[in-house]
N, C-alpha and C positions, 0 to 999 in steps of 0.2 A: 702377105704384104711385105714385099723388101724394106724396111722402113730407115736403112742405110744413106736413103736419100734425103732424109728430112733431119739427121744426126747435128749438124747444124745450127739447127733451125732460132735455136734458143741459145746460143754462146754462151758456156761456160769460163765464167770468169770466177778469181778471187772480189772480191768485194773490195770496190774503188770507195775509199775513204778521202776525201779533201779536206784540208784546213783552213778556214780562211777566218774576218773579221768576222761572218757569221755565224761561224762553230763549224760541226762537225757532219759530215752526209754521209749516205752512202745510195749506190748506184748500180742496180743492174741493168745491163747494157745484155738490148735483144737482137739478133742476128746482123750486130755490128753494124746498127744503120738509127736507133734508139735508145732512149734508155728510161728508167725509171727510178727517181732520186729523192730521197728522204733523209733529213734532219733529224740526225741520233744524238743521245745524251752518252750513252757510254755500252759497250759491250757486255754483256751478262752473262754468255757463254760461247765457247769455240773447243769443236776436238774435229776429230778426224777417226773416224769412222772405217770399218772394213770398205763400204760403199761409198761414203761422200764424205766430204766435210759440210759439217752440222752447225749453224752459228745463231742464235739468240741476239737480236737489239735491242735496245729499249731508245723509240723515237718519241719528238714532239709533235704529238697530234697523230700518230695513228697507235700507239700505246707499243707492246711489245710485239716484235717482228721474226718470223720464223725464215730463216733461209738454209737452203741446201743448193752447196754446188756454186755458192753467190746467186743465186734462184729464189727470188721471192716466193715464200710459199703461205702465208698468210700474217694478216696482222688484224691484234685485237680489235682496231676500229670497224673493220671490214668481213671479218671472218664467218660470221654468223649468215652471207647471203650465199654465197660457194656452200655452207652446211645443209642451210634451208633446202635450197635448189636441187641438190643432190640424193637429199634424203624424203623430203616430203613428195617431191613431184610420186616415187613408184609407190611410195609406201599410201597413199589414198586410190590408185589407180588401181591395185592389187585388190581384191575382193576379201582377202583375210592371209594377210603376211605375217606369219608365224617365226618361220626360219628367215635369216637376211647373214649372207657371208660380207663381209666386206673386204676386199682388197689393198692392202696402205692404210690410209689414212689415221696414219701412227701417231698425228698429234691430238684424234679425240672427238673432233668435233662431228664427223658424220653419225658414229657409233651413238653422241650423247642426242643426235637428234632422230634417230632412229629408236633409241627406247624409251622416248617420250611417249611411243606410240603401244597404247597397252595390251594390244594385239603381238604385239611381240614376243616369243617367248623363248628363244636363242640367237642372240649374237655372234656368231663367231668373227674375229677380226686377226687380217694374216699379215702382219708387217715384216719387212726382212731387217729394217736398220732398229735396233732396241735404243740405238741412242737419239733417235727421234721421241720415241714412246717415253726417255725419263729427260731429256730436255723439255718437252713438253708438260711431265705432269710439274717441272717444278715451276719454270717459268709461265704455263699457259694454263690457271686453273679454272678458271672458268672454263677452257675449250676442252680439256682432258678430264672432266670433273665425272662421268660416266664411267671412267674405264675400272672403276671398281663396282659397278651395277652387279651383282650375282647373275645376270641374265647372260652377261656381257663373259665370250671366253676367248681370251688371247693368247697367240700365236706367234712366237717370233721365229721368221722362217719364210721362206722364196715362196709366194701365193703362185707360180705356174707349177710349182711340186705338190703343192696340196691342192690342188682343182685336178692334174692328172689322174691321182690319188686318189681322193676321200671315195667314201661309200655315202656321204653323205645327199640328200635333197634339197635346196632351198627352195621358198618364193620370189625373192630377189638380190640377185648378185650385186652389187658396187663395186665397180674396179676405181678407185679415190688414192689415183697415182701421180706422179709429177710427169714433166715431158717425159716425149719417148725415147729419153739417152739415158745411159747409165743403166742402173739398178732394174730402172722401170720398162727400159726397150722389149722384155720379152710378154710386156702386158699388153701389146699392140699385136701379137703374131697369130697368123691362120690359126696355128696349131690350138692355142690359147682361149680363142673365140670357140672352137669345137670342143674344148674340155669342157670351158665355160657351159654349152649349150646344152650338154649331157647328164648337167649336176642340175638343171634348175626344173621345179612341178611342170606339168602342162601346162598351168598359167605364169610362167616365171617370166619374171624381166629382168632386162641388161641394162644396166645404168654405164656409161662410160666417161672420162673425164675427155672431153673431146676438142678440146685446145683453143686457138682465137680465130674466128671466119675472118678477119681480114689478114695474118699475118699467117697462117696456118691452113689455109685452105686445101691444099696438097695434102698432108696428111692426112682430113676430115676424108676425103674421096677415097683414100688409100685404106681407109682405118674402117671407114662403112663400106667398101665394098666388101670386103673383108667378112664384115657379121653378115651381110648378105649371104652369104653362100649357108648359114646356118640357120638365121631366124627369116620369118617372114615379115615381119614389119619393122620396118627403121623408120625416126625419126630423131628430128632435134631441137632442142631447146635453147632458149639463150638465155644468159642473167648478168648484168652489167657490176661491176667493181672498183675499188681504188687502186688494186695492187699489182693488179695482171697487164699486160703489156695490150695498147688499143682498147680497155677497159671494158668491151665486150667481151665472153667468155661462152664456153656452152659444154652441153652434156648430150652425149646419146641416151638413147632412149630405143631398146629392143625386145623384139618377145615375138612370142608364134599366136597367140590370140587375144592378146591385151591392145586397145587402142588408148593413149593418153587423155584424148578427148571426150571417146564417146564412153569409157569405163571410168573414167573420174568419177569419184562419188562424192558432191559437194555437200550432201546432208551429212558423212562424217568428220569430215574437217569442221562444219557446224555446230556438231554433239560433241565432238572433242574436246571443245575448250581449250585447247591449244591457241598458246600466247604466241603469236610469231612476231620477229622485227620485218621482215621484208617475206616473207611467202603471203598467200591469199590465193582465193580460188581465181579470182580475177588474174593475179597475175600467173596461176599456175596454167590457163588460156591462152595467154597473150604470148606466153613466154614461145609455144609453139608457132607465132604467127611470123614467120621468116622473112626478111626482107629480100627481093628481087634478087641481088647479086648472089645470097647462098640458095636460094632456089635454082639458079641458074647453074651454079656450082658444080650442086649436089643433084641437078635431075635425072632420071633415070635409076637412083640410089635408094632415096628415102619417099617414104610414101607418103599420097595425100590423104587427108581424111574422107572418112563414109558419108556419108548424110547427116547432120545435126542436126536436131531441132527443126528442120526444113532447109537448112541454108548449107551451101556447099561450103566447105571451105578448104581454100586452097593451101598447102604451105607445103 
């Protein structure tokens, strides 16, 4: 996947700041046609990084705010449904998820909701920027509160060097990365997906952070044809937000014999006792049920489902 053509896509900016009678904002502006603007109290932290620059806000009304790159990349109000989504959808689909790599996801939250689940029994997580991993454990504790789990072993370090690499197995990969410029561009490439493919069980699945269907569609078809060529069944999910640009958002969903649907195991999300804020089996369903335009998209790409229950269903 040349993915030089979607480099764009998400403008990188410094962080527009305005002053006016109402205080203080700030604004990421998406491929210079939009933007997305929040009410700050004051700055908590700023460096600059081998990779990015790294910035910490603390706003009114979505609590404190992670960005890289002037890139929104979550915020306390919000953050827990990009976790949920990301984490719960393979780790129930999975028959018994033991090993789970995760990709990024330096500031916590996928890892902490991944070993909520007690079938778990190693974490490994491969982030390349450490100044995410300690701006996060000081400002974001609730969302990095995991990363000291004993299960939990971390890596600071280029995750396409260690999937080349490792000797290792998992049962599901997360690749829980930012757009595809910068740092994260080579988490989108051919190469990547067939490392990816070769490290996971028979029943392994590919979770991917797979950008927004209306502003990002191009990607989405560049990005899944891509795992095509390695896994047998693609799909996707959606899950809506405050912080991401068009507030829809979504995740791939890969693997050679796992189906989303018809391997869901609703009686263990049940027996769980797992406390979710926005997951549920219901919506872990629904999340799959695609509207027309990315159907149209994405056809030819991703697969429909088998027989449920008696009833087809399409997406």
């Amino acid at each position: 996947m040349d993915i030089r053509n979607f480099s764009n896509k998400k403008v990188k900016t410094k962080i527009m700041r305005k002053e006016n009678k109402n205080g203080s904002w700030v604004t990421e502006v998406h491929q210079g046609v939009s933007g997305l603007t929040f009410k700050i109290d004051k700055i908590l932290f700023s460096g600059k990084s081998e990779f990015q620059k790294v910035e910490v806000v603390s706003t009114q009304g979505h609590g404190n705010m992670l960005l890289n790159d002037g890139l929104i990349m979550l915020s306390e109000r919000d953050e827990f449904i990009y976790h949920e989504m990301i984490a719960h959808v393979p780790m129930f689909c999975h028959p018994n998820p033991k090993k789970i790599l995760i990709i990024g996801g330096g500031d916590g939250g996928t890892a902490r909701e991944v070993l909520r689940h007690d079938c778990a029994e190693k974490v490994v997580m491969v982030e390349i920027d450490e100044m995410v991993v300690d701006a996060c454990k000081k400002h974001f504790p609730s969302v990095s509160c995991a990363l000291d789990d004993p299960r939990r072993e971390l890596l600071i370090g280029d995750g396409v060097k260690y999937v080349a690499s490792t000797d290792e197995i998992f049962d599901i990969v997360i690749i829980d990365s930012t757009d595809p410029i910068g740092p994260a561009e080579p988490l989108f490439s051919d190469d990547f997906y067939e490392d990816v493919s070769k490290i996971l069980s028979t029943s392994g699945i590919l979770i991917t952070q797979a950008e927004s269907p209306f502003y990002d569609a191009p990607v989405q078809v560049s990005m899944l044809s891509s795992q095509k060529n390695f896994f047998k069944r693609l799909h996707v999910y959606l899950f809506t937000n405050l912080t991401y640009p068009g507030g829809a958002w979504s995740f791939g969903f890969a693997s050679n014999n796992l189906c989303p649907i018809k391997n869901f195991d609703q009686t263990r999300f049940e027996k769980s006792k797992l406390k979710t804020k926005y997951y549920n089996p219901g919506v872990h369903f629904a999340s799959f049920m695609l509207p027309e335009f990315m159907k149209n998209n994405l056809e030819g790409i991703i697969d429909t489902f088998e027989q449920w229950d008696g009833a087809k269903l399409y997406v």
